[in-house]
VOGU-3710 file (C-alpha; in Angstrom, 3 decimals, decimal comma):
1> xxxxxxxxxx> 16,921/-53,459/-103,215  13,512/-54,439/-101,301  10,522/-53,112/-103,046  7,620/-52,398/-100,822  3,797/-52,291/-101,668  0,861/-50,311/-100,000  -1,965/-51,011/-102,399  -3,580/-54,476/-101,421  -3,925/-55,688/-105,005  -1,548/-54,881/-107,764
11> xxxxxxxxxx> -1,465/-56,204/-111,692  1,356/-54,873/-114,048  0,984/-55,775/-117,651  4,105/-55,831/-119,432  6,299/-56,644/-122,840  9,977/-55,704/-122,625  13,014/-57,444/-124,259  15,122/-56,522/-121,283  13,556/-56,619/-117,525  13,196/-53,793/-116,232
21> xxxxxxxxxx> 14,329/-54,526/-112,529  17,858/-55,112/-111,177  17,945/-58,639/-108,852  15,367/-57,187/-106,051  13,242/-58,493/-103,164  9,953/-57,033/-101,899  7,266/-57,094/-99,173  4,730/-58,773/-101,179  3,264/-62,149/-102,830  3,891/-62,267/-106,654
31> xxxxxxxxxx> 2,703/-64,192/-109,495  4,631/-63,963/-112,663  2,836/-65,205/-115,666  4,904/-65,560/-119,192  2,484/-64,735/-122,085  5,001/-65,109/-124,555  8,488/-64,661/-124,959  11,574/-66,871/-123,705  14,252/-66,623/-121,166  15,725/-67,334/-117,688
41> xxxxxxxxxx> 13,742/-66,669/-114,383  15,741/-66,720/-111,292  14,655/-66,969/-107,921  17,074/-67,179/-105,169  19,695/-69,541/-106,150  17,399/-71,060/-108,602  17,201/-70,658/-112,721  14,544/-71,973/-114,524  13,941/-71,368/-118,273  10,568/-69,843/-119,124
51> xxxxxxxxxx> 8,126/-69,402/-122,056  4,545/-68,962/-122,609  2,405/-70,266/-120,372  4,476/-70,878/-117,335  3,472/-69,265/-113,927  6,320/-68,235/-111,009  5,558/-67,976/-107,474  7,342/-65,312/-105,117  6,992/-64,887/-101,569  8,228/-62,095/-99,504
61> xxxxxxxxxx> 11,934/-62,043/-99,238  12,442/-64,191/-102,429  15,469/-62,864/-104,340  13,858/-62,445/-107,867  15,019/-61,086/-111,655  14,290/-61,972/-114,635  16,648/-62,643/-118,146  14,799/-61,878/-121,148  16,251/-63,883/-124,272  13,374/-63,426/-126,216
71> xxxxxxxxxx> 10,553/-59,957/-125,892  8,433/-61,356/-123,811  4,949/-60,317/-122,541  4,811/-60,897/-118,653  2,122/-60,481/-116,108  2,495/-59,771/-112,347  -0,126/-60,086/-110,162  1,038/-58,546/-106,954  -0,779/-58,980/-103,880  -0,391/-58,469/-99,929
81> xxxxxxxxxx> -1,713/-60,513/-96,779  -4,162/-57,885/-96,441  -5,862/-58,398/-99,697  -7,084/-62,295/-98,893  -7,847/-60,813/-94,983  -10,465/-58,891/-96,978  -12,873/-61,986/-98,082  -14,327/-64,861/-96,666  -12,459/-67,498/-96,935  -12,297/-70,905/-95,879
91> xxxxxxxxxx> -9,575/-73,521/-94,885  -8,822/-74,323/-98,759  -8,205/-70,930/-99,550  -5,231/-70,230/-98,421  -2,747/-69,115/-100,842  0,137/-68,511/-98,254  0,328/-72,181/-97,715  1,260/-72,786/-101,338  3,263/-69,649/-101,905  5,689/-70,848/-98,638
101> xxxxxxxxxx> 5,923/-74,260/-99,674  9,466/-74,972/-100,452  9,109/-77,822/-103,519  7,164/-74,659/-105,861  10,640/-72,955/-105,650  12,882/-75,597/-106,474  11,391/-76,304/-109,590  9,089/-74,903/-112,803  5,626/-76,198/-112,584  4,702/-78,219/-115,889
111> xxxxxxxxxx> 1,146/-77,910/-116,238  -0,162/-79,991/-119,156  -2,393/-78,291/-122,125  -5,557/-78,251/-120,573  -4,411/-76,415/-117,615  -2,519/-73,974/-119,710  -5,412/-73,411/-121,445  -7,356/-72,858/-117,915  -4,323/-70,498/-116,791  -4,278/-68,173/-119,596
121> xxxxxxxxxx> -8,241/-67,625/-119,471  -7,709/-66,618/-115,506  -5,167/-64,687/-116,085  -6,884/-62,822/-119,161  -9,916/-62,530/-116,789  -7,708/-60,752/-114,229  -6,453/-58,388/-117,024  -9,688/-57,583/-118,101  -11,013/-56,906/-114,665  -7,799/-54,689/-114,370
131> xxxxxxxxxx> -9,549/-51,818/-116,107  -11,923/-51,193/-113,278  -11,368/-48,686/-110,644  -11,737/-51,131/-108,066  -9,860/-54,038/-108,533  -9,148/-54,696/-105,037  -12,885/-55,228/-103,913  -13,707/-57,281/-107,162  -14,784/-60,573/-105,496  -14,339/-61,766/-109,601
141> xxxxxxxxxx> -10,835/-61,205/-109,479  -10,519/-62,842/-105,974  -12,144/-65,509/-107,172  -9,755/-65,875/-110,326  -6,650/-65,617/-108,333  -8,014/-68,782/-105,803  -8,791/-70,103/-109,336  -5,286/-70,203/-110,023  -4,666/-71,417/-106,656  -6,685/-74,462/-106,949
151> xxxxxxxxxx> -5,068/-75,185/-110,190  -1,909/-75,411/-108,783  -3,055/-77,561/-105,827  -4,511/-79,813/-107,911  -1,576/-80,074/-110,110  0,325/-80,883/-107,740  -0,615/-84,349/-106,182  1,922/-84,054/-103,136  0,054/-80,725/-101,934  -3,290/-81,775/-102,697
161> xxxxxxxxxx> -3,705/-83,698/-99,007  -1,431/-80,119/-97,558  -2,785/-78,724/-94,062  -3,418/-75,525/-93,848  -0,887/-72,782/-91,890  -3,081/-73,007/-88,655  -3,144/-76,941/-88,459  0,883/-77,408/-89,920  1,870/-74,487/-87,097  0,084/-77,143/-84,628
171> xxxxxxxxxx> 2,200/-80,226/-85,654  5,505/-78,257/-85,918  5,486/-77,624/-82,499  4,136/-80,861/-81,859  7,433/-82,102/-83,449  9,281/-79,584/-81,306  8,147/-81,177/-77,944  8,420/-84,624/-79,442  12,232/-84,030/-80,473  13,670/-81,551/-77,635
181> xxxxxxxxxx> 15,799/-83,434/-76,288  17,977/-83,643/-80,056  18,939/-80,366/-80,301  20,020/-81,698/-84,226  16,400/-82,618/-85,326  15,752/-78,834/-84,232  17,765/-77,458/-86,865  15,760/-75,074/-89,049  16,827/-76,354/-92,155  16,154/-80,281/-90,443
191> xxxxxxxxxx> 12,309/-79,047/-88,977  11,829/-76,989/-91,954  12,422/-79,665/-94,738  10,246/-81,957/-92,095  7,038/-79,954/-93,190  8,127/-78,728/-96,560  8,904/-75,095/-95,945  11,542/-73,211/-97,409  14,413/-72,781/-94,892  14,477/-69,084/-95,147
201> xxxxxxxxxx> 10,572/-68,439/-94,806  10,606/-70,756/-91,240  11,498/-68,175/-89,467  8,750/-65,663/-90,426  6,639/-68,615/-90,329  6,580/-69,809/-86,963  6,847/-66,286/-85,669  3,588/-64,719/-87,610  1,352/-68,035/-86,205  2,544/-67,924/-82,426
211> xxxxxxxxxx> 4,005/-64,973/-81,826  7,803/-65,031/-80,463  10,554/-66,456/-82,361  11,325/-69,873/-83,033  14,068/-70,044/-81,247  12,943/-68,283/-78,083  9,874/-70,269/-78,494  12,377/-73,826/-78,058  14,521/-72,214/-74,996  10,981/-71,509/-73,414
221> xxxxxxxxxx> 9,720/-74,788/-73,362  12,985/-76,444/-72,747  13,419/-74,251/-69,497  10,641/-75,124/-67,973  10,928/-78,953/-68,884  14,570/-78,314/-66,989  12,907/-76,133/-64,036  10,396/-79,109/-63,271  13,376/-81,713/-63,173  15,675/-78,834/-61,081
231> xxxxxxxxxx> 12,633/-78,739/-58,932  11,846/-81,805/-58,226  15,191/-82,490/-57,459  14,619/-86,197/-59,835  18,344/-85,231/-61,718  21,373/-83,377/-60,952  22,877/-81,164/-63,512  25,026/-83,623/-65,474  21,986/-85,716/-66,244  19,901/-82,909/-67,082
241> xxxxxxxxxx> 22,462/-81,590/-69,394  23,060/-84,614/-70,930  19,178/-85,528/-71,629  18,632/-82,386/-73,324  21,841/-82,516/-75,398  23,962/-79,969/-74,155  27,772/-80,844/-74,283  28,573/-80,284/-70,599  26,946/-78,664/-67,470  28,972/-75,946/-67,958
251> xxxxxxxxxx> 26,739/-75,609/-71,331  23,902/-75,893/-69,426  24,453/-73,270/-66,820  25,335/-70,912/-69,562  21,963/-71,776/-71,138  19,988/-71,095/-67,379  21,935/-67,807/-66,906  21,378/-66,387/-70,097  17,517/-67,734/-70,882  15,926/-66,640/-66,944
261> xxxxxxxxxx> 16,487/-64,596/-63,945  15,030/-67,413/-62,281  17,575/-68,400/-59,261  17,402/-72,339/-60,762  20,834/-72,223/-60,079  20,292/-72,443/-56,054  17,434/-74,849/-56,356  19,118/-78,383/-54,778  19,046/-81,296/-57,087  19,909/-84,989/-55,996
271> xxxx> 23,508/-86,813/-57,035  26,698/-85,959/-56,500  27,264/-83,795/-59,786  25,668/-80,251/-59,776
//
Protein backbone atom coordinates (compact mmCIF):
# COMPACT_ATOMS: atom_id res chain seq x y z
CA UNK A 1 0.00 0.00 0.00
CA UNK A 2 1.64 3.55 -0.97
CA UNK A 3 0.11 6.34 0.93
CA UNK A 4 0.16 9.63 -0.82
CA UNK A 5 0.09 13.25 0.66
CA UNK A 6 -1.22 16.61 -0.86
CA UNK A 7 -0.96 18.92 2.12
CA UNK A 8 2.74 20.29 2.29
CA UNK A 9 3.04 19.92 6.06
CA UNK A 10 1.42 17.23 8.07
CA UNK A 11 1.71 16.36 12.11
CA UNK A 12 -0.34 13.35 13.53
CA UNK A 13 -0.34 13.04 17.25
CA UNK A 14 -0.93 9.68 18.39
CA UNK A 15 -1.13 6.89 21.43
CA UNK A 16 -2.22 3.42 20.33
CA UNK A 17 -1.14 -0.02 21.74
CA UNK A 18 -1.43 -1.50 18.30
CA UNK A 19 -0.30 0.64 15.02
CA UNK A 20 -2.68 1.50 13.19
CA UNK A 21 -1.12 0.91 9.62
CA UNK A 22 -0.45 -2.39 7.82
CA UNK A 23 3.54 -2.47 6.40
CA UNK A 24 3.00 0.67 3.87
CA UNK A 25 5.11 3.08 1.80
CA UNK A 26 4.23 6.67 0.86
CA UNK A 27 5.13 9.74 -1.23
CA UNK A 28 6.42 11.72 1.54
CA UNK A 29 9.36 12.53 4.17
CA UNK A 30 8.49 11.28 7.74
CA UNK A 31 9.71 11.78 11.12
CA UNK A 32 8.58 9.40 13.74
CA UNK A 33 9.15 10.54 17.22
CA UNK A 34 8.48 7.90 20.29
CA UNK A 35 7.12 9.89 23.31
CA UNK A 36 6.70 6.98 25.29
CA UNK A 37 5.95 3.54 24.93
CA UNK A 38 8.20 0.48 23.68
CA UNK A 39 8.42 -1.71 20.71
CA UNK A 40 9.88 -2.66 17.28
CA UNK A 41 10.19 -0.11 14.34
CA UNK A 42 10.88 -1.57 11.03
CA UNK A 43 12.03 0.02 8.07
CA UNK A 44 12.76 -1.93 5.05
CA UNK A 45 14.63 -4.91 6.05
CA UNK A 46 15.64 -3.22 9.17
CA UNK A 47 14.24 -3.66 13.05
CA UNK A 48 15.23 -1.48 15.56
CA UNK A 49 13.75 -1.44 19.11
CA UNK A 50 12.28 1.90 20.19
CA UNK A 51 11.27 3.86 23.33
CA UNK A 52 10.94 7.33 24.42
CA UNK A 53 12.89 9.66 22.98
CA UNK A 54 14.11 8.05 19.84
CA UNK A 55 13.46 9.76 16.40
CA UNK A 56 13.01 7.56 12.85
CA UNK A 57 13.69 8.91 9.55
CA UNK A 58 11.59 7.82 6.35
CA UNK A 59 12.09 8.79 2.93
CA UNK A 60 9.82 8.21 0.07
CA UNK A 61 9.60 4.62 -0.87
CA UNK A 62 10.85 3.38 2.58
CA UNK A 63 8.90 0.24 3.54
CA UNK A 64 7.72 1.29 7.11
CA UNK A 65 5.39 -0.32 10.19
CA UNK A 66 5.55 -0.18 13.38
CA UNK A 67 5.17 -3.14 16.45
CA UNK A 68 3.80 -1.73 19.48
CA UNK A 69 4.87 -3.88 22.67
CA UNK A 70 4.13 -1.32 24.94
CA UNK A 71 1.04 1.86 24.34
CA UNK A 72 3.04 4.13 23.07
CA UNK A 73 2.58 7.87 22.26
CA UNK A 74 4.11 8.58 18.70
CA UNK A 75 4.52 11.67 16.67
CA UNK A 76 4.75 11.99 12.85
CA UNK A 77 5.76 14.88 11.31
CA UNK A 78 5.00 14.43 7.68
CA UNK A 79 6.30 16.67 5.18
CA UNK A 80 6.76 16.98 1.22
CA UNK A 81 9.61 18.57 -1.07
CA UNK A 82 7.31 21.31 -1.56
CA UNK A 83 7.10 22.39 1.98
CA UNK A 84 11.15 23.31 2.35
CA UNK A 85 10.74 24.85 -1.59
CA UNK A 86 8.55 27.30 0.35
CA UNK A 87 11.42 29.15 2.57
CA UNK A 88 14.64 30.50 2.16
CA UNK A 89 17.00 28.34 2.69
CA UNK A 90 20.55 27.99 2.45
CA UNK A 91 23.15 25.21 1.61
CA UNK A 92 22.91 23.75 5.36
CA UNK A 93 19.40 23.38 5.20
CA UNK A 94 18.81 20.72 3.42
CA UNK A 95 16.97 18.01 5.01
CA UNK A 96 16.85 15.67 1.87
CA UNK A 97 20.52 15.17 2.18
CA UNK A 98 20.14 13.61 5.61
CA UNK A 99 16.84 11.88 5.05
CA UNK A 100 18.66 9.91 1.76
CA UNK A 101 21.68 9.15 3.51
CA UNK A 102 21.95 5.47 3.76
CA UNK A 103 23.97 5.02 7.42
CA UNK A 104 20.45 6.88 9.28
CA UNK A 105 18.63 3.69 8.04
CA UNK A 106 20.84 1.07 9.03
CA UNK A 107 20.84 1.95 12.45
CA UNK A 108 18.83 3.84 15.61
CA UNK A 109 20.36 7.13 16.34
CA UNK A 110 21.55 7.28 20.14
CA UNK A 111 21.39 10.75 21.05
CA UNK A 112 22.76 11.34 24.56
CA UNK A 113 20.52 13.22 27.41
CA UNK A 114 21.07 16.58 26.50
CA UNK A 115 19.96 16.13 23.04
CA UNK A 116 16.96 14.20 24.12
CA UNK A 117 16.16 16.81 26.18
CA UNK A 118 16.63 19.35 23.03
CA UNK A 119 14.44 16.81 20.85
CA UNK A 120 11.49 16.56 22.98
CA UNK A 121 11.24 20.53 23.46
CA UNK A 122 11.23 20.76 19.34
CA UNK A 123 9.05 18.38 18.97
CA UNK A 124 6.59 19.76 21.79
CA UNK A 125 7.10 23.15 20.01
CA UNK A 126 5.87 21.59 16.75
CA UNK A 127 2.81 20.16 18.63
CA UNK A 128 1.97 23.24 20.07
CA UNK A 129 2.26 25.17 16.87
CA UNK A 130 -0.01 22.30 15.48
CA UNK A 131 -3.11 24.04 16.79
CA UNK A 132 -2.86 26.90 14.38
CA UNK A 133 -4.66 27.05 11.17
CA UNK A 134 -1.63 27.57 9.35
CA UNK A 135 0.94 25.34 10.13
CA UNK A 136 2.40 25.14 6.82
CA UNK A 137 3.44 28.93 6.56
CA UNK A 138 4.66 28.99 10.29
CA UNK A 139 8.33 29.97 9.67
CA UNK A 140 8.43 28.74 13.78
CA UNK A 141 7.69 25.38 12.89
CA UNK A 142 10.13 25.47 9.87
CA UNK A 143 12.51 26.58 11.94
CA UNK A 144 11.93 23.69 14.59
CA UNK A 145 11.98 20.99 12.06
CA UNK A 146 15.75 22.40 10.64
CA UNK A 147 16.20 22.45 14.46
CA UNK A 148 15.90 18.89 14.50
CA UNK A 149 17.87 18.70 11.45
CA UNK A 150 20.87 20.31 12.82
CA UNK A 151 20.66 18.12 15.78
CA UNK A 152 21.03 15.22 13.91
CA UNK A 153 23.91 16.60 11.80
CA UNK A 154 25.66 17.45 14.59
CA UNK A 155 25.18 14.18 16.21
CA UNK A 156 26.43 12.62 13.78
CA UNK A 157 30.23 13.42 13.28
CA UNK A 158 30.54 11.46 9.84
CA UNK A 159 27.74 13.85 8.25
CA UNK A 160 28.78 16.89 9.84
CA UNK A 161 31.59 17.69 6.85
CA UNK A 162 28.34 16.08 4.21
CA UNK A 163 27.95 18.12 0.79
CA UNK A 164 24.95 19.12 -0.04
CA UNK A 165 22.63 17.25 -3.02
CA UNK A 166 23.79 19.90 -5.65
CA UNK A 167 27.65 19.58 -4.91
CA UNK A 168 27.48 15.34 -4.14
CA UNK A 169 25.29 15.14 -7.70
CA UNK A 170 28.59 17.01 -9.11
CA UNK A 171 31.18 14.44 -7.80
CA UNK A 172 29.00 11.37 -8.62
CA UNK A 173 29.24 12.01 -12.02
CA UNK A 174 32.62 13.09 -11.63
CA UNK A 175 33.21 9.47 -10.43
CA UNK A 176 31.19 8.27 -13.40
CA UNK A 177 33.64 9.76 -16.03
CA UNK A 178 36.58 8.88 -13.84
CA UNK A 179 35.51 5.04 -13.70
CA UNK A 180 33.73 4.35 -17.25
CA UNK A 181 35.75 2.28 -18.49
CA UNK A 182 34.87 -0.49 -15.24
CA UNK A 183 31.58 -1.12 -15.95
CA UNK A 184 31.82 -2.96 -12.09
CA UNK A 185 32.67 0.31 -10.16
CA UNK A 186 29.32 1.53 -11.97
CA UNK A 187 27.21 -0.73 -10.15
CA UNK A 188 24.49 1.14 -8.26
CA UNK A 189 24.89 -0.55 -5.19
CA UNK A 190 29.15 -0.03 -5.78
CA UNK A 191 28.57 4.11 -6.76
CA UNK A 192 25.87 4.32 -4.31
CA UNK A 193 27.72 3.00 -1.14
CA UNK A 194 30.74 5.32 -2.72
CA UNK A 195 28.73 8.50 -1.56
CA UNK A 196 26.64 7.01 1.17
CA UNK A 197 23.23 6.74 -0.41
CA UNK A 198 20.88 4.11 0.07
CA UNK A 199 20.91 1.75 -2.97
CA UNK A 200 17.27 2.04 -3.60
CA UNK A 201 16.98 6.00 -3.36
CA UNK A 202 20.10 6.30 -6.23
CA UNK A 203 17.99 5.99 -8.69
CA UNK A 204 15.50 8.79 -7.85
CA UNK A 205 18.51 10.57 -6.87
CA UNK A 206 20.51 11.04 -9.79
CA UNK A 207 17.41 11.37 -11.90
CA UNK A 208 15.62 14.42 -9.81
CA UNK A 209 19.31 16.48 -9.97
CA UNK A 210 20.07 15.94 -13.82
CA UNK A 211 17.28 14.92 -15.35
CA UNK A 212 17.43 11.41 -17.34
CA UNK A 213 18.16 8.25 -15.70
CA UNK A 214 21.25 7.02 -14.40
CA UNK A 215 21.68 4.60 -16.57
CA UNK A 216 20.84 6.41 -19.80
CA UNK A 217 22.85 9.14 -18.37
CA UNK A 218 26.24 6.38 -18.42
CA UNK A 219 25.31 4.94 -22.11
CA UNK A 220 25.24 8.75 -23.14
CA UNK A 221 28.51 9.64 -22.19
CA UNK A 222 30.05 6.37 -22.99
CA UNK A 223 28.71 6.70 -26.68
CA UNK A 224 30.12 9.58 -27.42
CA UNK A 225 33.57 8.74 -25.71
CA UNK A 226 33.19 5.55 -28.34
CA UNK A 227 31.93 7.89 -31.36
CA UNK A 228 35.15 10.16 -30.94
CA UNK A 229 37.50 6.98 -30.97
CA UNK A 230 35.10 5.37 -34.06
CA UNK A 231 35.73 8.71 -35.58
CA UNK A 232 38.92 9.27 -35.39
CA UNK A 233 39.56 6.04 -36.58
CA UNK A 234 42.59 5.82 -33.33
CA UNK A 235 40.95 1.97 -32.45
CA UNK A 236 39.15 -0.68 -34.17
CA UNK A 237 36.28 -2.34 -32.52
CA UNK A 238 38.03 -5.03 -30.47
CA UNK A 239 40.06 -2.39 -28.68
CA UNK A 240 37.27 -0.19 -28.16
CA UNK A 241 35.26 -2.93 -26.73
CA UNK A 242 37.76 -4.09 -24.66
CA UNK A 243 38.71 -0.50 -23.07
CA UNK A 244 35.29 0.10 -22.09
CA UNK A 245 34.70 -3.40 -20.66
CA UNK A 246 32.41 -5.01 -22.84
CA UNK A 247 32.98 -8.86 -23.21
CA UNK A 248 33.30 -8.98 -27.01
CA UNK A 249 32.62 -6.71 -30.07
CA UNK A 250 29.74 -8.48 -30.62
CA UNK A 251 28.72 -6.81 -27.06
CA UNK A 252 29.65 -3.74 -28.29
CA UNK A 253 27.73 -3.58 -31.50
CA UNK A 254 24.71 -4.64 -29.59
CA UNK A 255 25.37 -1.68 -27.27
CA UNK A 256 25.77 0.94 -30.65
CA UNK A 257 22.59 -0.54 -32.23
CA UNK A 258 20.46 -0.36 -29.41
CA UNK A 259 21.81 3.15 -27.64
CA UNK A 260 21.83 5.47 -31.36
CA UNK A 261 20.57 5.63 -34.81
CA UNK A 262 23.80 7.02 -35.47
CA UNK A 263 25.34 4.91 -38.59
CA UNK A 264 28.79 4.42 -36.20
CA UNK A 265 28.63 1.18 -37.51
CA UNK A 266 29.88 2.34 -41.21
CA UNK A 267 32.31 4.84 -39.83
CA UNK A 268 36.01 3.07 -40.82
CA UNK A 269 38.26 2.45 -37.92
CA UNK A 270 42.04 1.39 -38.25
CA UNK A 271 43.31 -2.51 -37.50
CA UNK A 272 42.42 -5.46 -38.79
CA UNK A 273 39.47 -6.32 -36.27
CA UNK A 274 36.15 -4.37 -36.81
Amino acid sequence: MRRKQFEKLLIHDFTENAFHLPPHKHTYYELAYIHKGCGINFTNSVAMNYSAGDIFLLAPDDLHFMEIKKISHITMIKFTDAYFAGFQKNSMERPEDIMLNASFKEKKIKFNSREKKILKNSIDNILLSNESNDIENSAFVYYQIIAIFGLIRDHSGDYANAVTEPDRITQVTHYIHNHIYSPKRLRIAEIAAHFHLAEKYFGTFFKRNTGISYQNYINRYKLGLIENRLRQSIMNKAEIAAEFGFTDTSHLLHFLKKNTDNPLLNIPNSGNSK
